[in-house]
MOPAC internal coordinates of N, CA, C and O (Angstrom, degrees):
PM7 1SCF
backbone

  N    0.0000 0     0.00 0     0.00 0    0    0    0
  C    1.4394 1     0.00 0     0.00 0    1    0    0
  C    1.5290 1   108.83 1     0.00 0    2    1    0
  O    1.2310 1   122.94 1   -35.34 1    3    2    1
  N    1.6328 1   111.97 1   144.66 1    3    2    1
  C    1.3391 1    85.42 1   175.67 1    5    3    2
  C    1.6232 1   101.36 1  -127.29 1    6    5    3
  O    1.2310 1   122.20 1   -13.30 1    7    6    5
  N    1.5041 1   113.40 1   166.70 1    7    6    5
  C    1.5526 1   133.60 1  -159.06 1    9    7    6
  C    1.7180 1   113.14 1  -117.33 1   10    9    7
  O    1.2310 1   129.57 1   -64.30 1   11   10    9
  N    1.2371 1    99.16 1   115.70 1   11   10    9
  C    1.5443 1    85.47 1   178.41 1   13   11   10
  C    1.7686 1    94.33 1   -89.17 1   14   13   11
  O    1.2310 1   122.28 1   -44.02 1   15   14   13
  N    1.8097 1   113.24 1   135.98 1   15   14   13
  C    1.1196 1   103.83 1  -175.03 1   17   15   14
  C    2.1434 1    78.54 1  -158.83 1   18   17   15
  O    1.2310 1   136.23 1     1.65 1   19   18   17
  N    1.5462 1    86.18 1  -178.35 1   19   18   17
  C    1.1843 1   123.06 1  -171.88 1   21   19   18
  C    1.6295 1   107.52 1   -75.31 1   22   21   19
  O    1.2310 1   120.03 1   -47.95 1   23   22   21
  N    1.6181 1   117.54 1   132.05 1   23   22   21
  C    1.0544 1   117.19 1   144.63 1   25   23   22
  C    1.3306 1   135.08 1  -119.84 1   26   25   23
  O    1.2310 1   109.39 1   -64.46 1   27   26   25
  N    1.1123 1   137.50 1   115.54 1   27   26   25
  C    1.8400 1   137.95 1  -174.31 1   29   27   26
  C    1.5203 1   120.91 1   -73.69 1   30   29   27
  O    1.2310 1   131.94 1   -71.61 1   31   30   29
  N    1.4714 1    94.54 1   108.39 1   31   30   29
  C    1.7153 1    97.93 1   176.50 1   33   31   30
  C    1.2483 1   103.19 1  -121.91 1   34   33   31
  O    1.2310 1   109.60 1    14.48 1   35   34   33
  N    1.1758 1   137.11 1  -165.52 1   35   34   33
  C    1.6833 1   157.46 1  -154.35 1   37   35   34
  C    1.2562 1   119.62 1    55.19 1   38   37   35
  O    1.2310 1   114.38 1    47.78 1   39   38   37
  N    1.4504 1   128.25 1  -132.22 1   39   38   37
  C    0.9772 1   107.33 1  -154.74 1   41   39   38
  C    1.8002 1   105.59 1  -129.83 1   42   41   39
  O    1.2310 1   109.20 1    24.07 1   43   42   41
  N    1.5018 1   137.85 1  -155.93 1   43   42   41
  C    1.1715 1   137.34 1  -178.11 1   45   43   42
  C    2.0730 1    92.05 1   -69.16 1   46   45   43
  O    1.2310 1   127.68 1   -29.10 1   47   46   45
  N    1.0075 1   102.83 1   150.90 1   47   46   45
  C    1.2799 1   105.20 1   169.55 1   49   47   46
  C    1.6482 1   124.75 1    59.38 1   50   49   47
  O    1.2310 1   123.92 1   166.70 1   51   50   49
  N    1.0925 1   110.08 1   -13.30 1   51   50   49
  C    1.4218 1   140.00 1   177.91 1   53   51   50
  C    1.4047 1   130.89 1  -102.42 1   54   53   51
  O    1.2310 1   117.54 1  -143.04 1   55   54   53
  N    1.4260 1   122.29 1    36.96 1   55   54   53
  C    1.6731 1   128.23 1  -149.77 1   57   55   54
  C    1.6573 1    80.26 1   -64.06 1   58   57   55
  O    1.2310 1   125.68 1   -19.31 1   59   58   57
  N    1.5294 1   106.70 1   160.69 1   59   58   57
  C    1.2959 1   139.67 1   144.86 1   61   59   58
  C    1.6431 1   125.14 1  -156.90 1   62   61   59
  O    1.2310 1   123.66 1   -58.71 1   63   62   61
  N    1.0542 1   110.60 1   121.29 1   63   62   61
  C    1.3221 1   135.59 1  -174.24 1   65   63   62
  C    1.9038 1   124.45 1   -78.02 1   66   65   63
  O    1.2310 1   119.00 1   -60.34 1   67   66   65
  N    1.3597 1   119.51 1   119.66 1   67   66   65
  C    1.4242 1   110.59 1   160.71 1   69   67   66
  C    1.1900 1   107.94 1  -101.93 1   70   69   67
  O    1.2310 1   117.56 1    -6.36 1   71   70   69
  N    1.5037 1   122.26 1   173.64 1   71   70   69
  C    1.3301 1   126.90 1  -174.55 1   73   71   70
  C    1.5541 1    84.48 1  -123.97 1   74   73   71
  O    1.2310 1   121.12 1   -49.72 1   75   74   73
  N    1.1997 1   115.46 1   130.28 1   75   74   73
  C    1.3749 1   136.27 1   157.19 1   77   75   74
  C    1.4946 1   135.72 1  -128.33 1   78   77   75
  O    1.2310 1   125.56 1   -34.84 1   79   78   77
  N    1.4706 1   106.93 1   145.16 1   79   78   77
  C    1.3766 1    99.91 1   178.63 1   81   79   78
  C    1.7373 1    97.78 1   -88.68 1   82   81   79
  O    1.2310 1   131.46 1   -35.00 1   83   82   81
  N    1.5395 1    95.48 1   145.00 1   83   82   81
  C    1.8083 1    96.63 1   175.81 1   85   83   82
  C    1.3136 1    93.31 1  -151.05 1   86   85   83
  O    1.2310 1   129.53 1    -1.95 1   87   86   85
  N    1.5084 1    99.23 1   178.05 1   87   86   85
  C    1.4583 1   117.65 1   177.89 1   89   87   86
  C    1.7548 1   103.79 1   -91.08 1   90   89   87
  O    1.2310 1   131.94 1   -44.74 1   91   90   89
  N    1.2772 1    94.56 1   135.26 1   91   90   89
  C    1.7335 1   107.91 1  -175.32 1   93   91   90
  C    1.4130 1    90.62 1   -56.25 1   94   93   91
  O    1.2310 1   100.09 1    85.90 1   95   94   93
  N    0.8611 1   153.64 1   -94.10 1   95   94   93
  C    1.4368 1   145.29 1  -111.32 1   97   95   94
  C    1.8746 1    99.96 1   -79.43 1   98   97   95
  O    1.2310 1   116.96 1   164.78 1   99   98   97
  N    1.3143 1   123.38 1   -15.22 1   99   98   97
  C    1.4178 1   130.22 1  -163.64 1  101   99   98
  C    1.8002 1   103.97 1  -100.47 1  102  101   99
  O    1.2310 1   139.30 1   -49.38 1  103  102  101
  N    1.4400 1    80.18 1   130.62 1  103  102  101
  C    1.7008 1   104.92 1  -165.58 1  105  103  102
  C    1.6413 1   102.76 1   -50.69 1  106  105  103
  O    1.2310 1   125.68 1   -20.52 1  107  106  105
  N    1.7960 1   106.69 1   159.48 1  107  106  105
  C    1.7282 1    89.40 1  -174.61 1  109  107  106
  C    1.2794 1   122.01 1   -82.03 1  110  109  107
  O    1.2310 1   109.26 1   175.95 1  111  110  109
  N    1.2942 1   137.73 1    -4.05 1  111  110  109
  C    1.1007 1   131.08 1  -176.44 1  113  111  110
  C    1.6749 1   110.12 1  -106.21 1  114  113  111
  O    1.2310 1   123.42 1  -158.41 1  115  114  113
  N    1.7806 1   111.04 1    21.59 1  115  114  113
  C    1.2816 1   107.81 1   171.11 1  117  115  114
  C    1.6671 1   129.30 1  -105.27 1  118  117  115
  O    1.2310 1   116.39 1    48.52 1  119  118  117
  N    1.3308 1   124.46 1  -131.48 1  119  118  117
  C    1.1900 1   123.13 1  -158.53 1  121  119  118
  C    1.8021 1   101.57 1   -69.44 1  122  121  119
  O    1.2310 1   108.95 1   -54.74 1  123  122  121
  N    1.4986 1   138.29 1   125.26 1  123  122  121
  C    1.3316 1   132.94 1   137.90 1  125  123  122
  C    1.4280 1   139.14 1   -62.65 1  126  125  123
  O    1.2310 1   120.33 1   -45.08 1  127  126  125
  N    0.9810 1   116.98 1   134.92 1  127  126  125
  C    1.9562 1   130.99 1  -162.71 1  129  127  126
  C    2.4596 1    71.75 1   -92.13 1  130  129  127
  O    1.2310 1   120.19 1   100.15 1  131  130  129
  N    1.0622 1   117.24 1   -79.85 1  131  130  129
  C    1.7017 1   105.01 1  -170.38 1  133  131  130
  C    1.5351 1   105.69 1  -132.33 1  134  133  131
  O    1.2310 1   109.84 1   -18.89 1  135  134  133
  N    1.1754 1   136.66 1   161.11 1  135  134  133
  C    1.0417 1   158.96 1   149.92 1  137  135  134
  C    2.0506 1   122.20 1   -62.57 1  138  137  135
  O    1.2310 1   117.39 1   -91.83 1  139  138  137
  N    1.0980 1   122.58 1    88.17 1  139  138  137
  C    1.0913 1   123.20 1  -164.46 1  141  139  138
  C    1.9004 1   123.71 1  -108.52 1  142  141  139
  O    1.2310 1   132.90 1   164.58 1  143  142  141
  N    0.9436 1    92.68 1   -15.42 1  143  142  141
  C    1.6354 1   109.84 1   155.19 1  145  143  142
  C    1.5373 1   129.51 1   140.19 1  146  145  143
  O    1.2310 1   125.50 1     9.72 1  147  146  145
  N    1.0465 1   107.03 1  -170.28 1  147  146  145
  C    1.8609 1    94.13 1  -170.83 1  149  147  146
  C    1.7011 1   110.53 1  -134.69 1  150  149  147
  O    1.2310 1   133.72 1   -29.10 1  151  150  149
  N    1.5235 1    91.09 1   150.90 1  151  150  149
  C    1.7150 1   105.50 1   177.85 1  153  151  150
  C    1.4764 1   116.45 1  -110.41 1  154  153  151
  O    1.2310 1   120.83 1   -44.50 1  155  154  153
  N    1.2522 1   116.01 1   135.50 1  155  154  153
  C    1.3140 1   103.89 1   176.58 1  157  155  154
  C    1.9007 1    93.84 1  -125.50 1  158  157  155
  O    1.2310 1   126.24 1   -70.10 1  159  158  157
  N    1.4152 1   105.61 1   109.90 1  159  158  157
  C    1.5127 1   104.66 1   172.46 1  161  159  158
  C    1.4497 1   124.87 1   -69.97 1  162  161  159
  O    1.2310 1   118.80 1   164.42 1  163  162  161
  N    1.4336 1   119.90 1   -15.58 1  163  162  161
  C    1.6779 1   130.51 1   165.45 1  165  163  162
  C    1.4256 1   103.75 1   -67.57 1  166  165  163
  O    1.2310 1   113.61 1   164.05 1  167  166  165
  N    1.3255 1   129.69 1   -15.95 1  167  166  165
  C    1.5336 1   101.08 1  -171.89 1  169  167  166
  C    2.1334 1   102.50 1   -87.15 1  170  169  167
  O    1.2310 1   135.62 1   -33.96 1  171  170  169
  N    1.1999 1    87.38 1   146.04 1  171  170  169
  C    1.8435 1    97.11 1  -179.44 1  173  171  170
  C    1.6278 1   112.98 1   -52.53 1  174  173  171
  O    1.2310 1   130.24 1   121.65 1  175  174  173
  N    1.5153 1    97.86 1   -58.35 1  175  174  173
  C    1.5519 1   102.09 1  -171.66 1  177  175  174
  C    1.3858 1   106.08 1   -62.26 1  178  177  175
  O    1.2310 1   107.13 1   -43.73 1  179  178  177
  N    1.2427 1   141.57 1   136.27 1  179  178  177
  C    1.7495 1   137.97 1   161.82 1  181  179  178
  C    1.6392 1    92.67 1   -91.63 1  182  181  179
  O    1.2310 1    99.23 1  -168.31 1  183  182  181
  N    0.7308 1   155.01 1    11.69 1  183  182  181
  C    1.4294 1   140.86 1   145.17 1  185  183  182
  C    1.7665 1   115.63 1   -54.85 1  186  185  183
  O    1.2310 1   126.00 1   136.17 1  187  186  185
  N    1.8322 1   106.06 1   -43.83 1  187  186  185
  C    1.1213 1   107.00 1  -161.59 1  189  187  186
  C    1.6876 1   102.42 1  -106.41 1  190  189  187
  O    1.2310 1   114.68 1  -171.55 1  191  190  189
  N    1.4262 1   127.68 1     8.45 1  191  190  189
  C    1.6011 1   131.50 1  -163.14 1  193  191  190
  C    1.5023 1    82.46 1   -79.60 1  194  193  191
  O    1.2310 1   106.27 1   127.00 1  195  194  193
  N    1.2416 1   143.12 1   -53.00 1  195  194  193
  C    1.0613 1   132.00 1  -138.08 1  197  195  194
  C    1.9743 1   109.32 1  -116.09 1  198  197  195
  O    1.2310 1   125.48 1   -85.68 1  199  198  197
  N    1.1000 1   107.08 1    94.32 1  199  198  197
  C    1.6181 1    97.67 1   179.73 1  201  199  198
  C    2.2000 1    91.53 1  -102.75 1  202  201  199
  O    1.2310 1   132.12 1   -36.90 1  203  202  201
  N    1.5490 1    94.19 1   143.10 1  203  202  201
  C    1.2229 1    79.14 1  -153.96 1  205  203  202
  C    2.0896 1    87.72 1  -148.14 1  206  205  203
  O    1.2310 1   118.77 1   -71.06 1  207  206  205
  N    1.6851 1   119.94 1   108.94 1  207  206  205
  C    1.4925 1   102.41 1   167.16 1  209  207  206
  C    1.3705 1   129.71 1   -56.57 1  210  209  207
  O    1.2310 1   117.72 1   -90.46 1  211  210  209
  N    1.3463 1   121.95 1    89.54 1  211  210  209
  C    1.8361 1   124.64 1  -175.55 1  213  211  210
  C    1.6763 1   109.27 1   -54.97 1  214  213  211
  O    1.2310 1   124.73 1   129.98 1  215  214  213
  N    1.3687 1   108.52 1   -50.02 1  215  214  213
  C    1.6101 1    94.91 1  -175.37 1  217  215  214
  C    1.7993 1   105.01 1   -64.10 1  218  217  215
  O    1.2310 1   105.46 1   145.00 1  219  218  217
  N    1.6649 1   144.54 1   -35.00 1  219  218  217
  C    1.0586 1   122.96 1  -178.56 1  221  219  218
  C    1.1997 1   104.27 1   -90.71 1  222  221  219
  O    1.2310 1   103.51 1  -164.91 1  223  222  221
  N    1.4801 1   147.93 1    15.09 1  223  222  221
  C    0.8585 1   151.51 1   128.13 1  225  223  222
  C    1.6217 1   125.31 1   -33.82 1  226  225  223
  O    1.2310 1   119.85 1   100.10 1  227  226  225
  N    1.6268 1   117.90 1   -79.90 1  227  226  225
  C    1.2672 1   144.63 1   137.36 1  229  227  226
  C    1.7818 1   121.77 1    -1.65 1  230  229  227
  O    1.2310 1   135.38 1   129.84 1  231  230  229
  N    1.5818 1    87.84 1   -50.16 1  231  230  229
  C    1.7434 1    89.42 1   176.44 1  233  231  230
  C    1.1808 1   103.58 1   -89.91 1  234  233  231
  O    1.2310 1   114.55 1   116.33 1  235  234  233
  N    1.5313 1   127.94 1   -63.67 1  235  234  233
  C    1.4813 1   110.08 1  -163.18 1  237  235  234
  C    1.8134 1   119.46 1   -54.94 1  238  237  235
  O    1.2310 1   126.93 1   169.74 1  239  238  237
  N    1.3504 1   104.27 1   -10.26 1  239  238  237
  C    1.7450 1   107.82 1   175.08 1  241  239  238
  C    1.6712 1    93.06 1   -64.42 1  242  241  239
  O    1.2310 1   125.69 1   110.65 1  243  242  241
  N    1.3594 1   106.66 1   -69.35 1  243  242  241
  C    1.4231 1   115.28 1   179.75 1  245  243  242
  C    1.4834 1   146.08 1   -13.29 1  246  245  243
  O    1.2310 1   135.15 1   125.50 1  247  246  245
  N    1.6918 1    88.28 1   -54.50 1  247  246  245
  C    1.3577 1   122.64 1   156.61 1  249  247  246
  C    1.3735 1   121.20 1   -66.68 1  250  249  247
  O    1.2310 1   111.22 1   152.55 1  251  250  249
  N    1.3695 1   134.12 1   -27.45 1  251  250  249
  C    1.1349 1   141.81 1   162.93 1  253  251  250
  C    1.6475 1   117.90 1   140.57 1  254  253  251
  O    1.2310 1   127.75 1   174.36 1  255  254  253
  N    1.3652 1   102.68 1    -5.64 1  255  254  253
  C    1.5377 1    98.45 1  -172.82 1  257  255  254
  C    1.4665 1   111.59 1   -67.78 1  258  257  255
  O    1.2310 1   122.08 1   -26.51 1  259  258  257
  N    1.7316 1   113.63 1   153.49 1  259  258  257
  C    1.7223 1   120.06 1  -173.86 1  261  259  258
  C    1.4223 1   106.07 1  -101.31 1  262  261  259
  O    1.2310 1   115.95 1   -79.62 1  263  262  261
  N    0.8901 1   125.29 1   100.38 1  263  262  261
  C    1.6030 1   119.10 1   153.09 1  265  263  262
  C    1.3163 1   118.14 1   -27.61 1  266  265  263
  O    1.2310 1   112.23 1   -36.64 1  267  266  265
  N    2.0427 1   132.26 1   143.36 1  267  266  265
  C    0.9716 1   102.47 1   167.80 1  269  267  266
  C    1.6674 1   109.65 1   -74.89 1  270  269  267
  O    1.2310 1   126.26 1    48.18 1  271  270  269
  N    1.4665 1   105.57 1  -131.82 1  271  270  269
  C    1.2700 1   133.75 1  -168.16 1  273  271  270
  C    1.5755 1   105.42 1   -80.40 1  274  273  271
  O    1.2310 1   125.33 1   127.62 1  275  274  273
  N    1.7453 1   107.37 1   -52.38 1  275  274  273
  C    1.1645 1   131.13 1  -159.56 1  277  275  274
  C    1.4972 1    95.56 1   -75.26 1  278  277  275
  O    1.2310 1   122.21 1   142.77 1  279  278  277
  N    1.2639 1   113.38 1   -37.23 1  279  278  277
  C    1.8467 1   123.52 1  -165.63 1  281  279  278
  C    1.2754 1    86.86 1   -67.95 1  282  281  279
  O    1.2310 1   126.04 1   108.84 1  283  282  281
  N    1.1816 1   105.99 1   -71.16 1  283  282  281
  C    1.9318 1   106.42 1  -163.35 1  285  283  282
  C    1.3206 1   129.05 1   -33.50 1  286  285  283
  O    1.2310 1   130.53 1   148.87 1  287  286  285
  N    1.2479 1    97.28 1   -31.13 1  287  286  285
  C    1.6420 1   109.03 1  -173.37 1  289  287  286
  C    1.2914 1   113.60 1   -94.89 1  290  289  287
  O    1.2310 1   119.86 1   156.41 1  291  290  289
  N    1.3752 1   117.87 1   -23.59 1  291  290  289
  C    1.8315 1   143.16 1   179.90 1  293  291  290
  C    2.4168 1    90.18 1   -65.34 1  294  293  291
  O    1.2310 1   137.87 1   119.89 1  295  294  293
  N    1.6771 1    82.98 1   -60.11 1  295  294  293
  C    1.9528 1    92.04 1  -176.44 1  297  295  294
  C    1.5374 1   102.47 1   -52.84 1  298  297  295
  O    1.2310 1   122.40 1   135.28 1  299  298  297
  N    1.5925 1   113.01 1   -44.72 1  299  298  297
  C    1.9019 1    96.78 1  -139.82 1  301  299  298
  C    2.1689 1    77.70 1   -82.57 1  302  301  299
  O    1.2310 1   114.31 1   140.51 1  303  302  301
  N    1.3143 1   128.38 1   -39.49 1  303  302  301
  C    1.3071 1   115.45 1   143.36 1  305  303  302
  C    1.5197 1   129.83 1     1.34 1  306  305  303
  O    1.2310 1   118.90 1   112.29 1  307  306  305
  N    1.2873 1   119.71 1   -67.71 1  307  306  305
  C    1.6753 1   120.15 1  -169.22 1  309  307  306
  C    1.6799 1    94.43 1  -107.93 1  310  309  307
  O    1.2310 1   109.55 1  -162.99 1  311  310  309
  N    1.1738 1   137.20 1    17.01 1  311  310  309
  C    1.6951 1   137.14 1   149.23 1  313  311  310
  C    1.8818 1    95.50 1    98.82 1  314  313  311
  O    1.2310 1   121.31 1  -162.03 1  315  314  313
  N    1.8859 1   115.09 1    17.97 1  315  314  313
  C    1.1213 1    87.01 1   178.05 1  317  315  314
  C    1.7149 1   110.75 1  -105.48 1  318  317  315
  O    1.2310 1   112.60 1   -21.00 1  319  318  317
  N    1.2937 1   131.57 1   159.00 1  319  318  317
  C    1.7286 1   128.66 1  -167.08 1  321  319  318
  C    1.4717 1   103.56 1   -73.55 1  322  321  319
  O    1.2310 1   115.41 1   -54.63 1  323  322  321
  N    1.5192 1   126.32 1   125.37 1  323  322  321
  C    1.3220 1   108.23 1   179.43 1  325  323  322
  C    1.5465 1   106.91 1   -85.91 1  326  325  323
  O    1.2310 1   113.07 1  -173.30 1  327  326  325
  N    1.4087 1   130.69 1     6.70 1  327  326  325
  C    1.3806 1   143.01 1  -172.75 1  329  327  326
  C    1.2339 1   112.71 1  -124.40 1  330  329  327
  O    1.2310 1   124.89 1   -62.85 1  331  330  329
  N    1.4524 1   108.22 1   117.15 1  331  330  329
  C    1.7900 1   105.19 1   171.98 1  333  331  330
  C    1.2524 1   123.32 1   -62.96 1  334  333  331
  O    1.2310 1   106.68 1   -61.01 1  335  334  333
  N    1.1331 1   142.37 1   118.99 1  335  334  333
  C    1.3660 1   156.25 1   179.13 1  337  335  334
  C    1.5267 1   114.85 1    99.47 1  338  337  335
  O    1.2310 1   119.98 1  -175.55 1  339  338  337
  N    1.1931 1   117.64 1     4.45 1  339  338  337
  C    1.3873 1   137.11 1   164.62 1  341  339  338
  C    1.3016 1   132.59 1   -73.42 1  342  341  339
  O    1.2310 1   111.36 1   -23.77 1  343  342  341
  N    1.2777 1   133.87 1   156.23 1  343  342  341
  C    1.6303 1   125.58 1  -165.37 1  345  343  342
  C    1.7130 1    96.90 1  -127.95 1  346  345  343
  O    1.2310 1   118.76 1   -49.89 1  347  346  345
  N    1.0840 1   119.97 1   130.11 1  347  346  345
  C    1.4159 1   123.33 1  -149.58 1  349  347  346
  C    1.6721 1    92.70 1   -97.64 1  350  349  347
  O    1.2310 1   118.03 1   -73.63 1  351  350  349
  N    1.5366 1   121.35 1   106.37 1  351  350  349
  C    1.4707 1   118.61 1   166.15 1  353  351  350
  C    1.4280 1   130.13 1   -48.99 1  354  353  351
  O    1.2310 1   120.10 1   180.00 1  355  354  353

């Protein structure tokens, strides 16, 4: 199955995040299936923390992949549905 979830890069004190699609069972700092965009929670504005591809976003939900917990709320955040056939509050 695969998971769209969080990955943590930068540095001590400095989190930065990619969003990747991966295979559930594979640890987070291992192999990526695509690269789907990045968060940076230090920046002030939340308009600009999140640059994020919605259409490959959009499909891999489609296709079946689960967002975690953290994703879902990061998506329904920037207006995208983390549920197919769902209307994003």
């Amino acid at each position: 199955m695969v998971k769209l979830r969080l990955q943590r890069m930068g540095r001590t004190h400095k989190p930065f995040y990619r969003l990747n699609a991966m295979d559930a069972r594979a640890a987070r700092g291992s192999r990526v299936i695509e690269h789907l965009g990045h968060y940076d929670p230090t920046i002030q504005d939340e308009a600009k923390q999140a640059t994020l591809k919605e259409d490959r976003i959009k499909y891999w939900i489609s296709v079946g992949a689960q967002p975690s917990d953290t994703v879902a709320s990061l998506l329904k955040r920037n207006s995208i549905d983390p549920t197919p056939g769902k209307k994003a509050e």
